[in-house]
N, C-alpha and C positions, 0 to 999 in steps of 0.2 A: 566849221560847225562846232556847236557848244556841245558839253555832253555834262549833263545837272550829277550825273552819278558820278562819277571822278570826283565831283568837286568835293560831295557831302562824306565822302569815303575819305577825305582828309581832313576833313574837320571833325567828325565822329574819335573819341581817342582809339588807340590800337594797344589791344586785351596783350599784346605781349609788350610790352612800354610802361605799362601800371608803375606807379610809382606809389604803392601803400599806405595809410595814415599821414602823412606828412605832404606832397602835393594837392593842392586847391584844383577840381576840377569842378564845371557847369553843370546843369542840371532845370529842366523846365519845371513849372510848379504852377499852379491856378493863378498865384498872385505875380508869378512873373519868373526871374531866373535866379536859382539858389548856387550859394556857394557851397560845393559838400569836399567832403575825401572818401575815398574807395578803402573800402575794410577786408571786401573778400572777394573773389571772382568764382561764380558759378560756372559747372559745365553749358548749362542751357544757354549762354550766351546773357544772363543776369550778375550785376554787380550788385553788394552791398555799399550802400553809400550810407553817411551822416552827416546831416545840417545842422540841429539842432543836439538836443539829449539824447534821443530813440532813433535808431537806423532804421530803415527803410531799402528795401530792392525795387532797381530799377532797370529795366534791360539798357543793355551797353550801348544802342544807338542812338541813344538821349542822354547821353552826356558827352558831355564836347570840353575839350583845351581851355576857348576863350569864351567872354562873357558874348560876345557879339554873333559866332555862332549858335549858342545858345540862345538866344532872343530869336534868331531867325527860323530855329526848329522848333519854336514854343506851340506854332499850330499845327504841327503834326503831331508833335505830341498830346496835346490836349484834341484831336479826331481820332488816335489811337486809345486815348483814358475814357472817351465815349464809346466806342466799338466793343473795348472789351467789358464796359459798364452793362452792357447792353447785352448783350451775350449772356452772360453772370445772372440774370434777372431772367430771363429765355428759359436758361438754363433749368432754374429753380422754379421758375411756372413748369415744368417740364417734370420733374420730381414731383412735386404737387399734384398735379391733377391724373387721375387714372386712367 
């Protein structure tokens, strides 16, 4: 019998492994899969990454080792950046109205 959680549990990298500034790790993105490196590691289980100039956090079970695992989580990640879009917006109708 297959078991999908094993599998994604080593492709995901492991918070004590971090190798700071200098290793290239994955990362999903609207336009497909970035290369970043990890700058800081949150308690909450969020990393700070940077692709470009401006860092960005990203929680740690989206970003992965290789480019190939990261292509394969790219739609979970983008059903995850809709859910919590969506929530966010809920939310603030919520504030809003008395």
């Amino acid at each position: 019998m297959h078991n999908d959680n094993l599998i994604w549990r080593d492709c995901v990298i492991n918070k004590d492994k971090i190798i700071f500034n200098t290793q290239t790790y994955f990362t999903c993105a609207y336009s497909g899969v970035t290369a970043v490196s990890v700058l800081k590691l949150f308690d909450d289980g969020c990393v700070l990454v940077q692709a470009g100039k401006k860092p960005f956090v990203r929680p740690i079970q989206y970003v992965y080792n290789q480019y190939e695992h990261a292509r394969i989580g790219c739609r979970d990640w983008e059903h995850y950046e809709r859910k919590r879009k969506r929530s966010k917006r809920k939310n603030k109708k919520k504030k809003i109205s008395p």
